[in-house]
N, C-alpha and C positions, 0 to 999 in steps of 0.2 A: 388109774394106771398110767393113763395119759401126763398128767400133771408130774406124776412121781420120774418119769421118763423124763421130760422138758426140767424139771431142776436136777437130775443128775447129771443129763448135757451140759447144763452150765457151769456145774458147781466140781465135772471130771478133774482130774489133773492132769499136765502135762510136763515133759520134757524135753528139752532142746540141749544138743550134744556136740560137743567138738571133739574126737578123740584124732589121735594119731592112725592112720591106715595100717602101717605097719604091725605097730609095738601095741595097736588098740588101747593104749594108754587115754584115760581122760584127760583133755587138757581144759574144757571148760565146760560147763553146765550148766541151765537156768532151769528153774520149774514155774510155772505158770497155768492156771485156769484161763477157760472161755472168758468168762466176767472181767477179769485182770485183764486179757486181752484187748475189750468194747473200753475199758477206764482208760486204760493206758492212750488207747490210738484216740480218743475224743480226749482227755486232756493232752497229747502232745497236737493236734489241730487245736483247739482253743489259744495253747502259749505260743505256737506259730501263728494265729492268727492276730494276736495281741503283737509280737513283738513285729510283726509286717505292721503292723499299723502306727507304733513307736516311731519306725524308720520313715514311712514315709509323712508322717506329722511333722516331727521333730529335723528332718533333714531337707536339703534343698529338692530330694526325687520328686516332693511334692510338686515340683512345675512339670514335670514329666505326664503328669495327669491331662488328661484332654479336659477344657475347657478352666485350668485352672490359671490366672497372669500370671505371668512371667513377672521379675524388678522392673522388666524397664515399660510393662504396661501398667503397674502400679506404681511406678514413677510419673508417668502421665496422666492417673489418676490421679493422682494427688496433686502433681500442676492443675491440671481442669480444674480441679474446686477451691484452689487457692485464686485463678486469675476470676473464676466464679464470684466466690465472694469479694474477689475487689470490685469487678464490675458492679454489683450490691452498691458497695460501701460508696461507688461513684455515682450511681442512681440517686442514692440518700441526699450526697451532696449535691448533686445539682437542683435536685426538690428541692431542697431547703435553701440553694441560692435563689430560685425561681420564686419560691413564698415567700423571701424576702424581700422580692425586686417588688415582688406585686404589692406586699406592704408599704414598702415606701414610694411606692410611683400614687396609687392611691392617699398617701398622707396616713397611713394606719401606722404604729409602735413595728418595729421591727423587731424580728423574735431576738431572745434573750440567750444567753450562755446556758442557764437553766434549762428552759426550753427543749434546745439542744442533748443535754445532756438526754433529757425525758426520752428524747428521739432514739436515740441511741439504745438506750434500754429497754424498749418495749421489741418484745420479741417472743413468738411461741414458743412450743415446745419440737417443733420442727426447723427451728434458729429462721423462722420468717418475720421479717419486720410487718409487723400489724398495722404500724404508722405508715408506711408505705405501698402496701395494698390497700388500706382505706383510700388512702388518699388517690391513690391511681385506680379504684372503684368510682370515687367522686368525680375524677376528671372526666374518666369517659361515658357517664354517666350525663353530664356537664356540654361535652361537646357533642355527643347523641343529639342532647337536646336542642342545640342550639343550629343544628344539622338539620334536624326538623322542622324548625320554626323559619329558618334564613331561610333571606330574599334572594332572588338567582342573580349569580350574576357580584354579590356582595359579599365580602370575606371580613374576619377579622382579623386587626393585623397584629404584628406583634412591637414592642415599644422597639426604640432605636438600639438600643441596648443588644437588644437579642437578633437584629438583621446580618444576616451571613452577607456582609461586603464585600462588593469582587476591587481589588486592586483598580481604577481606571490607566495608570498608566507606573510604569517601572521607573525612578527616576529618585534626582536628589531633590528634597522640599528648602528651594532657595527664598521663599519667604512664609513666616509663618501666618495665623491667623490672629487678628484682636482685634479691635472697637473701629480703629478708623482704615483696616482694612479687612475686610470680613469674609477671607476668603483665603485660600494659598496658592502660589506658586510651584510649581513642580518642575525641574528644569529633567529635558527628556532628548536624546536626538530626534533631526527632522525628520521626518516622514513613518514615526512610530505609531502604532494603531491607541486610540482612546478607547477605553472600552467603558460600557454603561455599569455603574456599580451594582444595580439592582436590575431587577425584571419590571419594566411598565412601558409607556406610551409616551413618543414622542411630541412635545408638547409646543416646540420652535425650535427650528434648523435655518439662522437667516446669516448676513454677513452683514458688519457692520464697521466703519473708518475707521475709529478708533480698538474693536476687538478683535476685529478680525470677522472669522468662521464661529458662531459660536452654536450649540445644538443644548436644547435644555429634554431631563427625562420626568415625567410624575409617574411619582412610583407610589404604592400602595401605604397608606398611615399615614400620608398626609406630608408625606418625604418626597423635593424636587432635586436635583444635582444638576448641576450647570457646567458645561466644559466651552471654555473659550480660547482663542489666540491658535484656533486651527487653519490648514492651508486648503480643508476639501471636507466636504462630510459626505455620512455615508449613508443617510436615514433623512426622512422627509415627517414632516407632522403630519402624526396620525399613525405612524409605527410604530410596530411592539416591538421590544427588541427583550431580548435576556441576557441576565445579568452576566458579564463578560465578552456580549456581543458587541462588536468593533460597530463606531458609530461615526467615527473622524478619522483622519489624518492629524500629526502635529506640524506644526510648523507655521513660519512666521508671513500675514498675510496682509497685514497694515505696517505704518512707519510709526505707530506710534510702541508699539513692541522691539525690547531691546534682547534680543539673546531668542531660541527658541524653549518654549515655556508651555507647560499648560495652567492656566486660569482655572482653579475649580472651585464651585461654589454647592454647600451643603447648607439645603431651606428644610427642617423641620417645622411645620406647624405652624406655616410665615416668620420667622424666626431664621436666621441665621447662624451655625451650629459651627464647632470644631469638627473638619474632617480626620484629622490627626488622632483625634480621640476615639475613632470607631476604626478607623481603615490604617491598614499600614502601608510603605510608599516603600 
């Protein structure tokens, strides 16, 4: 009885009227069941919920969304992982300058175009160059070791190539370097500060007839720098000084100096070097 009750509820009819008040004229009418009623109202939320979701996919409301970017924060996403992978691609490059310098400082084939290309194309499925995480696995792996094993007090250093040069003085280079003069000329006003190219110990600060003031620095790999034709120094042997720290005065302190000048002289390895070739003036 129950049962028969509960499906007559649903299954009743109904009507819905508009007539006129007056003239009680019909002017509109709909008939409709319970059930038509439950269809109706869940499919018109389902197509309202569908076409809410249209608009805000398909249209720009979507930034209206909390925590969704905006253009111009996925315009800087998209800068970040573009200066991203150039920083990469300069990694790459200076590796493979770095593995070549060390090939050919040691006398070993320096790597090849092939090579290269190899490099290039070895790459995960997460666009991670493999070649370059090995390799930067082996380095610090490398230098770990060699962390462990060094003597206090002793560093390795790196070739002349790769030392970050401080300028000694700002000036024009009025003589250059070669065979039977093995050193340059720097023309600089008087009383301009010399500064030490590198970071080491002063190794002689004397004065001499013919050069003047001259102060010499030994710096780490086996690199001396010599600055001469000064009117004053400003370090004593046996001084550390850092590279860009003021070590002289310029200017002219003997007669046999013509014009104010600095005299600089770059010793690799006892060996006499082009400064021109590492340092800019």
């Amino acid at each position: 009885m129950a049962e028969k009750s509960a499906k007559e509820k649903y299954s009743g009819k109904f009507r819905l009227s508009l007539a006129d008040a007056e003239s009680h004229r019909m002017l509109w009418t709909r008939r409709f069941t319970a059930l038509g009623i439950v269809v109706t109202a869940v499919s018109s939320l389902v197509i309202l919920g569908a076409l809410f979701f249209l608009l805000v996919a398909l249209t720009p409301l979507k930034t209206l969304l909390p925590g969704y970017p905006d253009r111009a924060t996925r315009l800087r996403y998209e800068s970040s992982y573009e200066r991203l992978d150039s920083l990469q691609m300069k990694l790459v490059q200076w590796d493979i300058y770095a593995e070549n310098l060390r090939k050919i400082l040691s006398g070993e084939p320096a790597l090849t175009l092939d090579s290269l290309k190899t490099v290039s194309s070895l790459k995960d499925e997460n666009g991670d160059l493999i070649w370059l995480r090995n390799r930067d696995s082996l380095l610090r792996a490398q230098v770990e070791g060699e962390a462990r094993f060094a003597i206090s007090g002793v560093e390795k250093s790196l070739p002349i190539e790769a030392m970050p040069f401080f300028t000694p003085i700002k000036g024009v280079v009025s003589q250059g370097f070669d065979k039977s003069h093995p050193y340059i000329d720097v023309t600089a006003p008087e009383g301009s500060a010399v500064m030490s190219v590198l970071e080491g110990t002063v190794i002689f600060a004397l004065w001499d007839d013919d050069e003047g003031y001259a102060v010499a620095v030994q710096h780490s790999g086996d690199l001396v720098s010599v600055y001469r034709h000064n009117q004053k120094l400003l370090k004593r042997p046996g001084d550390k000084v850092g590279a860009g720290t003021p070590i002289a005065i310029l200017g002219s302190s003997e007669s046999l100096t013509v014009g104010d000048h600095l005299h600089f002289e770059l010793w690799y390895r006892g060996t006499a070097v082009d400064p021109l070739r590492y340092i800019s003036f």
